[in-house]
N, C-alpha and C positions, 0 to 999 in steps of 0.2 A: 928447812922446816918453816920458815919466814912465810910462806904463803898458806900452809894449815892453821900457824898462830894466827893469823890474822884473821881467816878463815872461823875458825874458833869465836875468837874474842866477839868479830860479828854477829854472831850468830846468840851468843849470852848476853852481847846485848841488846839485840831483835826481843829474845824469849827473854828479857827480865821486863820491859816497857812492855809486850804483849802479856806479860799478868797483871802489872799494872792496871793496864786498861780492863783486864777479866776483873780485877778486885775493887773496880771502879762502880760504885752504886747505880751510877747516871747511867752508865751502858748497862744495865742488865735493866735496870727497871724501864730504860728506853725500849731495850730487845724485849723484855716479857709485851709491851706495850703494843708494839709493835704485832708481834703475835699472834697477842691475842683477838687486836681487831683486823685482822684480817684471817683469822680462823673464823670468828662471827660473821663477818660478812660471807664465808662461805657457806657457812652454814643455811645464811638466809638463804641464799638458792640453790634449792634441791637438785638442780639440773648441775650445777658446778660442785655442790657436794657430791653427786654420786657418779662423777668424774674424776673428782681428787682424790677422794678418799681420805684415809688418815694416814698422809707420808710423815708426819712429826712421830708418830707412835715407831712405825720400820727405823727411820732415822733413829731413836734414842733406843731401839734394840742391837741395831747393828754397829752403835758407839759401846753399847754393853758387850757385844762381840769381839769389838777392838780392843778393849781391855786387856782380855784374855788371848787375844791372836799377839798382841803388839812385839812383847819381850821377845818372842821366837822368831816375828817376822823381823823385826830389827834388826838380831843379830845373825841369825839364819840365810835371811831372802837378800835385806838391806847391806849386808856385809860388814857389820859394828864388829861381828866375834873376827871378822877374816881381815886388817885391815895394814894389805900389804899391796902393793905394785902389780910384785909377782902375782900374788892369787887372785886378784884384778885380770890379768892376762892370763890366767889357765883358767880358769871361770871363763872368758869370753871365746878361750878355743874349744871350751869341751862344750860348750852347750851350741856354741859354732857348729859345731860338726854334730851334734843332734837335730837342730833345728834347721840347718839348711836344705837335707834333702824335704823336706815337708813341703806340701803347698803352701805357698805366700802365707796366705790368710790363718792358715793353722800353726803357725809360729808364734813364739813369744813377741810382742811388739816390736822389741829393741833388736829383733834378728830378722825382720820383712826386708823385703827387695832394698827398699830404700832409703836401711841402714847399713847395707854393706860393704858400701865402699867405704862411707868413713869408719867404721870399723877396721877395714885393712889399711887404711892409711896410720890408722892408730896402733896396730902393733908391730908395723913396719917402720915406726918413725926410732931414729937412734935416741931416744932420751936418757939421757945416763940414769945407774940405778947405785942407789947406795946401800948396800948389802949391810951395812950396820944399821942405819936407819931403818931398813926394812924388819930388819930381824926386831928391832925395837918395836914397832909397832905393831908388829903381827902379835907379840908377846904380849903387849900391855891389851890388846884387843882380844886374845883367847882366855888373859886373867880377869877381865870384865863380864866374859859372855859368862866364867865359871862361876863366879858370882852372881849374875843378876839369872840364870837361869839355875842354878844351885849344880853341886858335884852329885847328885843324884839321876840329872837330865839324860835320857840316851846317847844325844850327841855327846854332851861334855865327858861323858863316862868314856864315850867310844876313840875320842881324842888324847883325852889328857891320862885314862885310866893308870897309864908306865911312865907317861912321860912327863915333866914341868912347862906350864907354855915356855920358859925362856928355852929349855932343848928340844920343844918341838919346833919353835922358829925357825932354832938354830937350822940345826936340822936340815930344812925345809928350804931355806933359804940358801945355805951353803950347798946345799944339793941341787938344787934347779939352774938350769941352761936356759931360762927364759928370759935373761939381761939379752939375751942376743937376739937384737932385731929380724936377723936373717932366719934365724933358727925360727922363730913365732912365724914368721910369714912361710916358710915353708911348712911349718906343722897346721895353718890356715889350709892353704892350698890345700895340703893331704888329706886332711879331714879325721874319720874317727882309726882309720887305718896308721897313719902318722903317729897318731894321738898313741894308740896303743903299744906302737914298735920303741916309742920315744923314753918310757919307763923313768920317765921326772917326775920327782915324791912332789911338788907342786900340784903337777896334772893328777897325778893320782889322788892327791890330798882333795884338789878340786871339787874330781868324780865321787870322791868318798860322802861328800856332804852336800851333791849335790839332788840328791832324790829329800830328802827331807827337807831341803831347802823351798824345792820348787813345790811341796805339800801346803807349806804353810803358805805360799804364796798362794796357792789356788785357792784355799779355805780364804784367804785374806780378801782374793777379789770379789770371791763370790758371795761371801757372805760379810763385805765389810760395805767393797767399793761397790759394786754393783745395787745392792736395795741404798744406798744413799745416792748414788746418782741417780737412780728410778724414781724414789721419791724427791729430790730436791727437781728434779726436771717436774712435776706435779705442781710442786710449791710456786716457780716459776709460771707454769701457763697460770695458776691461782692469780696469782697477784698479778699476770697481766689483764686476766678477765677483768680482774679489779679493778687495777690504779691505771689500765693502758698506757702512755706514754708519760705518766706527770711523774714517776719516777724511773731514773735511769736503770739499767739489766747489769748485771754484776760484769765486771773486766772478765773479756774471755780471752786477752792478748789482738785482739781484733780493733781496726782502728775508731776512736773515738773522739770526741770534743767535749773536754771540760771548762767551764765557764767558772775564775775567778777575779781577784783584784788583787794589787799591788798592796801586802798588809803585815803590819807585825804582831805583836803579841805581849803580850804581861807576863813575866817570868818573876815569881817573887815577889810580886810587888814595883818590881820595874820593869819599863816598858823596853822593848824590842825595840831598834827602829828598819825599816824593812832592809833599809840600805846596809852594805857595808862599801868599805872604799880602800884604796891602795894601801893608801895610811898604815892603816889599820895591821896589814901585813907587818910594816917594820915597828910599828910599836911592837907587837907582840914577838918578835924575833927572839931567839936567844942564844942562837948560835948552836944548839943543841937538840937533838929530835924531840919531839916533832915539829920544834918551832924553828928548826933551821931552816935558813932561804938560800936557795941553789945559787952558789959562782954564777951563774949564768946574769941571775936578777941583781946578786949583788954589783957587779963590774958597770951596770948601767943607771945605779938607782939614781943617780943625781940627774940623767934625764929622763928618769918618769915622772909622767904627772901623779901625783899620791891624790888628789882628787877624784880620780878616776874611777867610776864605779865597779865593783868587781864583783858581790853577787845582790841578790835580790829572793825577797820572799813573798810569798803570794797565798790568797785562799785557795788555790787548787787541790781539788782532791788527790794525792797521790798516793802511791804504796810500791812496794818492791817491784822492781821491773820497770817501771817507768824514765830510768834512767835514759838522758838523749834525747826525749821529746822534746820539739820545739815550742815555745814561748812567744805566741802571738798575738800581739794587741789590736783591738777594735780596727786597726785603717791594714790588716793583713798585713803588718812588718814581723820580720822575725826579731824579738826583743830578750830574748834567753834564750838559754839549753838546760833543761831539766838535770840534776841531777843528784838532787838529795832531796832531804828533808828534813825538818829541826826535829827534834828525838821524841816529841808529842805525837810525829805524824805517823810514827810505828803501830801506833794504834790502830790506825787506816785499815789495817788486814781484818779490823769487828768493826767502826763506827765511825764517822767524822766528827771530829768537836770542832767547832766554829769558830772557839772562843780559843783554840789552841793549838789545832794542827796547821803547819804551814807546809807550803813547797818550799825546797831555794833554787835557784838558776843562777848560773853563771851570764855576766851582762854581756852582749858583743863587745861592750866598748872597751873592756880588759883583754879579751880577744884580741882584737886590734891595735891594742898598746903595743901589748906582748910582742905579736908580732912581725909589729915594728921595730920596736927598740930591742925587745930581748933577741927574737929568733932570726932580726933581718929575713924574713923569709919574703922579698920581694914578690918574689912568681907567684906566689898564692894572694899576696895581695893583688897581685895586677889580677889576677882570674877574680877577682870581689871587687875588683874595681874600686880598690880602698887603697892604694899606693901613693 
């Protein structure tokens, strides 16, 4: 469970800083601001008014739509109510074998040509399964869907009507053959023919919830995703008529260049400074998670330099995904490795503050400590020419 906890804890505390920043007056009165002068300037030209339209109006109906689609697509499409291994892999062999005879194009996204190999490599891989943990989770996942969708709902009714989620896990999980790698990949191969001879309450449980699943999914694109990418792609050519290049076009994972400097920040009242250093590591030590430091750095700390710089923070704009970008300075040296960012910059995903969001980067020159003294990994220094 060590990588869902982590997974977790991540992710509350992305969406506790991301309200933060929703409850922050600056961003909303910046974003109305924002807005609304450039709704006005559309307005001014008739020929680009009666090209964009009004996408802000579509957009705040089809957030009203999501509202009401979200609790069902969640636990339904998203898989919050089904949240097990097993039904992960009978999900992916039944809709497998629906979706494959189709043409390409008329499939579900995540079943075109050229997701399916790694898709058979994924349920051909041996990863062990732990039937207790599964059972655990699928339970606490069918006693949440019954809740937040009520004991009234069709589906919850049609599930739970005889059974307790903890004896329908059971159940479910003690009953299915899909721990067996060989067994999934032959029931791939076979397709819906397999699928039927196979008579595993998983696959069946699957099949049972998968027509209502894939409903609320369609309502969901059509009338959620669809009119907000139609109007937000509006919004966009808008504000390029407008601002043309004097502002940047939103991250689309495509590559770009962002321009900052080497800067700290005021926390409290006191100041940040951009640097940190070796040091710094064994002060803070404790010998106990999370501040313990690997056997490996302890057996050589007496020759490391603790001067040494080890990360660095910057005004670059960043946000999730950014992880691993290179850090280059004016004369084209590489001078970091992107990979975080202080707990202000979570914000990034609505706005940049100037005064508070930083990057951090890892320096080369703790790279190359490391390297040296902790991992002796000579060969790779020789290939860097840093040996």
């Amino acid at each position: 469970m060590e990588d869902p906890l982590n997974g977790l804890e991540n992710s509350i505390k992305v969406r506790r800083k991301q309200l933060d920043a929703l409850l922050d007056e600056r961003l909303l009165n910046a974003k109305r601001d924002e807005e609304a002068a450039l709704r006005a300037r559309v307005a001014a030209d008739p020929q680009l008014a009666a090209a964009t339209g009004d996408p802000w109006t579509d957009i705040a109906k089809a957030q009203l739509r999501e509202r009401e689609l979200y609790l069902p697509y969640t636990f339904l499409e998203a898989g919050a109510g089904f949240n097990s291994r097993l039904f992960s892999y009978a999900r992916t062999l039944v809709r497998g074998a629906a979706e494959r005879p189709k043409p390409n194009t008329e499939r579900l996204r995540e079943y075109r040509d050229a997701a399916l190999a790694r898709i058979a490599q994924r349920l051909g891989a041996p990863v062990p399964l732990y039937p207790a943990l599964d059972t655990l989770t699928l339970s606490f996942a069918l006693e949440r869907m019954r809740e937040w969708l009520g004991p009234d709902d069709p589906i919850v009714r049609s599930l739970l009507a005889k059974d307790s989620p903890d004896m329908l896990a059971a159940r479910l999980v003690n009953g299915s053959q899909l721990a067996d790698p060989k067994l999934r990949q032959r029931l791939w191969d076979g397709g819906a023919a397999a699928l039927e001879a196979a008579h595993d309450p998983m696959i069946e449980f699957a099949r049972s919830v998968d027509a209502p699943a894939r409903a609320v999914r369609k309502r969901y694109e059509d009338e959620v995703e669809a009119p907000v990418d139609a109007a937000a792609e509006r919004i966009a050519r808008a504000r390029f008529r407008v601002y043309g290049t004097s502002v940047p076009p939103d991250a689309t994972f495509t590559l770009r260049l962002n321009v900052g400097t080497v800067q700290g920040w005021k926390e409290d009242g006191h100041e940040v400074e951009p640097f940190t250093r070796l040091a710094r590591l064994f002060e803070r030590a404790t010998g106990q998670e999370p501040f313990r430091i690997p056997d490996s750095w302890l057996r050589v700390q007496g020759a490391l330099d603790r001067e040494t710089r080890f990360d660095l923070s910057t005004s670059n704009d960043i946000v999730g995904g950014n992880s691993g970008s290179p850090l280059i300075d004016t004369g084209g040296r590489l001078v970091g490795l992107m990979f975080d960012g202080n707990i202000h910059s979570i914000a990034g995903s609505f706005w940049f503050d100037p005064e508070l969001n930083r990057a951090v980067a890892v320096d080369p020159a703790i790279m190359f400590e490391a390297l040296r003294k902790v991992y002796q990994a000579d060969g790779l220094l020789a290939e860097l020419g840093r040996r």
